[in-house]
PLY file of the C-alpha trace (Angstrom):
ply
format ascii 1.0
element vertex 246
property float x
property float y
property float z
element edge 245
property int vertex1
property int vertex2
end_header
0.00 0.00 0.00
3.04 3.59 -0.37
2.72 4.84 -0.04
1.80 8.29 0.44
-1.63 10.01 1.59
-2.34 13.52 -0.12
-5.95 13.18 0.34
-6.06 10.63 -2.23
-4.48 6.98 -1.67
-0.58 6.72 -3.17
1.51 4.60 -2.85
4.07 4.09 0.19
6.63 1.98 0.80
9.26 -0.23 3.26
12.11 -1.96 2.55
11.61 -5.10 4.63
14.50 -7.48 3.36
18.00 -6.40 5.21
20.14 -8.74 3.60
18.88 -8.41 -0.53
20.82 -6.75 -2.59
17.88 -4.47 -4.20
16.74 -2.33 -1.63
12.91 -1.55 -2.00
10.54 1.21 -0.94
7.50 -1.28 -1.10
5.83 -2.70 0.10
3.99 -0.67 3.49
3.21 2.39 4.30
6.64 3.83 5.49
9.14 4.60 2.80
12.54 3.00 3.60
15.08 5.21 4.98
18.01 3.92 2.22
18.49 5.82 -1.57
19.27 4.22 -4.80
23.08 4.43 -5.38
24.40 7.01 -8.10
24.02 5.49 -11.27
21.35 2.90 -10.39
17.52 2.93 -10.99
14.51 0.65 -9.18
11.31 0.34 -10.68
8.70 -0.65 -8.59
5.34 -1.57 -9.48
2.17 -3.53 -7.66
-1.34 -4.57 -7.64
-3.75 -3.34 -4.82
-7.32 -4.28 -4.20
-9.13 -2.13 -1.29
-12.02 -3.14 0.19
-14.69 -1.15 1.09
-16.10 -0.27 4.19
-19.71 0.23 3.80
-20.05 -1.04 -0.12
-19.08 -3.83 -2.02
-19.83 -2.33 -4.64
-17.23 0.46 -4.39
-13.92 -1.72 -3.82
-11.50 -0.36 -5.96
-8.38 -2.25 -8.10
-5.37 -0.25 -8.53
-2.40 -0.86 -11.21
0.48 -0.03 -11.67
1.36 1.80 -8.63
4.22 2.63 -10.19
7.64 4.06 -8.53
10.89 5.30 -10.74
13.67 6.08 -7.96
17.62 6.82 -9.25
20.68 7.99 -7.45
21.35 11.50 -7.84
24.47 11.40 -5.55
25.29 9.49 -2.38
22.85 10.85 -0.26
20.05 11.54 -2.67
17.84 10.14 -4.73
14.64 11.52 -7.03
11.68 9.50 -7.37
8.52 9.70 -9.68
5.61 8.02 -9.06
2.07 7.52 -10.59
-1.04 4.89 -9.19
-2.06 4.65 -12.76
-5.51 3.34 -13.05
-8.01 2.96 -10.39
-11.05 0.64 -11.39
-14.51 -0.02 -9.37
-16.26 -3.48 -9.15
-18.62 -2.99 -11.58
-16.13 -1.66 -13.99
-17.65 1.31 -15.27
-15.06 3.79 -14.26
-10.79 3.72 -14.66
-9.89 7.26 -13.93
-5.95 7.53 -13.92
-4.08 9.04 -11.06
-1.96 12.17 -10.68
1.33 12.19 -10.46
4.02 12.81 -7.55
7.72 14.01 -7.89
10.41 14.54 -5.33
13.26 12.35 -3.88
15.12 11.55 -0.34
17.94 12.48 1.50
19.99 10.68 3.47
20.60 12.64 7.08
22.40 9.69 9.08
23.25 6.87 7.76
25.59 4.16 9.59
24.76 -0.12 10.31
22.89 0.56 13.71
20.37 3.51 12.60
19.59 5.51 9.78
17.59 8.78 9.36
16.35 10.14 6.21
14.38 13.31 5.06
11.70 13.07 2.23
9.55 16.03 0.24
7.16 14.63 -2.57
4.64 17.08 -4.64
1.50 15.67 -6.23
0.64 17.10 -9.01
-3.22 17.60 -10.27
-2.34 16.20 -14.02
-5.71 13.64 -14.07
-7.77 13.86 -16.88
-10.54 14.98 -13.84
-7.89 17.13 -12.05
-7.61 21.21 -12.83
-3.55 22.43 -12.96
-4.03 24.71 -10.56
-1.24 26.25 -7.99
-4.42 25.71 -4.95
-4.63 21.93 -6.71
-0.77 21.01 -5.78
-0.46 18.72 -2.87
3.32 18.97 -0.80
4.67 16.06 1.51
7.06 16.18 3.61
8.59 13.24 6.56
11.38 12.29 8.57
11.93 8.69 7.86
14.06 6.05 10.49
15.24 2.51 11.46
17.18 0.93 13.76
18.85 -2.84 13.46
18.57 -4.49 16.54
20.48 -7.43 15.41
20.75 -9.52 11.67
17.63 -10.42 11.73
14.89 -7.82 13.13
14.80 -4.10 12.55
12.40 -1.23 13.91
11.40 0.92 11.29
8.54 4.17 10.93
8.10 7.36 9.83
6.58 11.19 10.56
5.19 12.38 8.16
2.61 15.69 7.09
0.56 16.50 3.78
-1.79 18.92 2.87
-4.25 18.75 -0.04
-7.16 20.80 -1.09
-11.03 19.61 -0.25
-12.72 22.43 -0.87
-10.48 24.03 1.43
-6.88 23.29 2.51
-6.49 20.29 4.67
-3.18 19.68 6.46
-2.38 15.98 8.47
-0.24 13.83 10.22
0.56 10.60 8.95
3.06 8.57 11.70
3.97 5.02 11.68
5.86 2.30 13.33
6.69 -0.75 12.28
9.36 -4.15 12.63
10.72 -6.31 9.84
12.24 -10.04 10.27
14.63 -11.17 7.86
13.78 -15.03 8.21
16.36 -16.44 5.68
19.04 -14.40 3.10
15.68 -14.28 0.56
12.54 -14.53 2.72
11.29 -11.66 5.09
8.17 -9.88 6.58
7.14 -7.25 8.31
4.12 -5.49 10.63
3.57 -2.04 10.89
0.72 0.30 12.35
-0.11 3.70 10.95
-2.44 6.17 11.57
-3.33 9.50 9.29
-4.80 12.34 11.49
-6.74 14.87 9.56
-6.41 18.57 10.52
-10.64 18.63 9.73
-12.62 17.22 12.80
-15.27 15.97 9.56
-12.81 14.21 8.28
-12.38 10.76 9.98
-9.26 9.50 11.40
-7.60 5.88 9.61
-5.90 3.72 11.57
-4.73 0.58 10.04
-2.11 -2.21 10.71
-0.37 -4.07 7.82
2.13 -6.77 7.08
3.38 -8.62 4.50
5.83 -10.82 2.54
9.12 -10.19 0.42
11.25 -12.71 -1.33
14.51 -11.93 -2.92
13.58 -13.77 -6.46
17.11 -12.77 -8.15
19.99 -10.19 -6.09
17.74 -7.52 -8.21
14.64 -8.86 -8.01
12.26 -9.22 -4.96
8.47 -10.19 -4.83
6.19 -9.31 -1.82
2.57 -9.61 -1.40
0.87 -7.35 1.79
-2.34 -7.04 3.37
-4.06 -4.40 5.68
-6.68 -4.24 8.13
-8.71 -1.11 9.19
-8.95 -0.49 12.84
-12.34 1.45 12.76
-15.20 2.04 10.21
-13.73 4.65 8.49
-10.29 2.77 7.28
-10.38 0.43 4.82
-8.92 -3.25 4.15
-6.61 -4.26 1.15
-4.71 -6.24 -0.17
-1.50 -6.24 -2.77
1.14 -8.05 -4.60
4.20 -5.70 -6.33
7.55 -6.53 -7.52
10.90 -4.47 -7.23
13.56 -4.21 -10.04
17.17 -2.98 -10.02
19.30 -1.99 -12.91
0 1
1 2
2 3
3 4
4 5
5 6
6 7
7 8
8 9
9 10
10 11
11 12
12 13
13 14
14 15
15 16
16 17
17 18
18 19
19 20
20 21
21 22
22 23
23 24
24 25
25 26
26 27
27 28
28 29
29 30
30 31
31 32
32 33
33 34
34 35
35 36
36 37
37 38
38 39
39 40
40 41
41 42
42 43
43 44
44 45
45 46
46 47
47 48
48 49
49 50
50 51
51 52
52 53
53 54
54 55
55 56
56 57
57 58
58 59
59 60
60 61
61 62
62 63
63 64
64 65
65 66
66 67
67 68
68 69
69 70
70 71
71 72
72 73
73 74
74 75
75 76
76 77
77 78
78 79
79 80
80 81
81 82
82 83
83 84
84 85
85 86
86 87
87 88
88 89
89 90
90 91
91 92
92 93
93 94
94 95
95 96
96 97
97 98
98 99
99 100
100 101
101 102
102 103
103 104
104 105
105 106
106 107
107 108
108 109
109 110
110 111
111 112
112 113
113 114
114 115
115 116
116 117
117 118
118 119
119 120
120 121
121 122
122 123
123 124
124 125
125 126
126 127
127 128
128 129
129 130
130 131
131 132
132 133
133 134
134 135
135 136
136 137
137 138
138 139
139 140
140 141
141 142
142 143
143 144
144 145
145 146
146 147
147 148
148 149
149 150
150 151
151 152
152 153
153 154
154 155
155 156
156 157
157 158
158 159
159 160
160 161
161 162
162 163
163 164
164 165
165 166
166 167
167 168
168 169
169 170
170 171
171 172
172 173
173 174
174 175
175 176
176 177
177 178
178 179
179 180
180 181
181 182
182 183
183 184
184 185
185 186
186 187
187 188
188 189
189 190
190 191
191 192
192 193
193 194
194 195
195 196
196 197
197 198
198 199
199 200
200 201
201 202
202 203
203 204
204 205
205 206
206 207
207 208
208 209
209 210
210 211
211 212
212 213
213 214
214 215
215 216
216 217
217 218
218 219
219 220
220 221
221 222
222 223
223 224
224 225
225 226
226 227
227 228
228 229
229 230
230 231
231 232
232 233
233 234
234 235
235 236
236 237
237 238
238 239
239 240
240 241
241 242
242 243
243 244
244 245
């Protein structure tokens, strides 16, 4: 699920597999704390179906989720991503998704810890979207982990938006969250997030989520992740993606 909430659902990601060569934003909520290496690109791409709370009839299939990241030095990296196509259960509608620029920098980085500041920008390029200045949507979070030993790491993130609904809405989006590298190739990981609207009409999600990654080739990885919603208002989904390096 990416990751990313600017009033509409992007994508946000975790890297959950500590010993794979590729290094991964997805799949989760948080967006792993390492950048691609100077030089290097990832693609990322996945599959999400969210289920609805209070109709069937409005659960929604998602594709391509799509994620371009490259090294611009070191310490930074610029990413681009678009959702693509979002499609209802009966079919009748595909509207595509705005896009999002920006990139990460890397603050601290050493093998215990590792903090990491991100800015993204949505921008209102959907066929139902006006390009509008009011219409851009800014991100910004502080992103961290910390290895406990080879095989489990705490990971989470702090992170505000603001998007326009009829006026301007600001939140807070924080999360927390551990990974288990199980073998060289096979990992998981649990998290729990929360987004906190600045609008009391506006209901607050909170939703915990998990899932799998396995390290198919040293540039390859596979995961597949679920969520649960922790009150009405948050919605249940579920995803497979995979993660390229080249």
């Amino acid at each position: 699920m990416k990751k990313i909430f600017l009033g509409t659902a992007l994508v946000a990601f975790i890297s959950v597999n500590i010993q794979a060569e590729i290094i991964a934003d997805r799949p989760g909520f948080s967006t792993g704390t390492y950048t691609v290496k100077p030089g290097k690109f990832n693609i990322e791409m996945g599959y999400n179906y969210t289920f609805d709370t209070f109709s069937s009839q409005n659960n929604t299939q998602d594709f391509p989720l799509f994620e371009l990241r490259t090294g611009v030095t070191e310490d930074i990296e610029f990413d681009f991503l678009w959702d693509g196509w979002s499609t209802t259960k009966d079919f009748k509608e595909s509207p595509t998704s705005d896009i999002t620029i920006g990139g990460k920098y890397s603050l601290i980085k050493n093998e215990k810890y590792n903090f990491t500041f991100m800015t993204l920008v949505t921008l209102p390029t959907d066929r139902q979207s006006s390009f509008k200045t009011e219409n851009i949507s800014p991100l910004i979070g502080l992103l961290w982990d910390y290895t406990l030993n080879e095989t489990i790491s705490f990971f989470g993130t702090f992170q505000s938006s603001t998007y326009r609904d009829e006026k301007r809405i600001y939140d807070f989006q924080p999360a927390a969250g551990i990974t288990f590298s199980h073998t060289e190739k096979f990992a998981s990981f649990i998290e729990l997030y929360s987004i906190i609207p600045s609008s009391s009409i506006i209901p607050t999600e909170k939703v915990v989520d998990g899932g799998f990654t396995y390290l198919l080739q040293e540039n390859i990885q596979l995961d597949i992740n679920g969520g649960l919603g922790l009150n009405r208002e948050s919605e249940d989904f579920f995803g497979l993606g995979i993660a390229i390096e080249f």
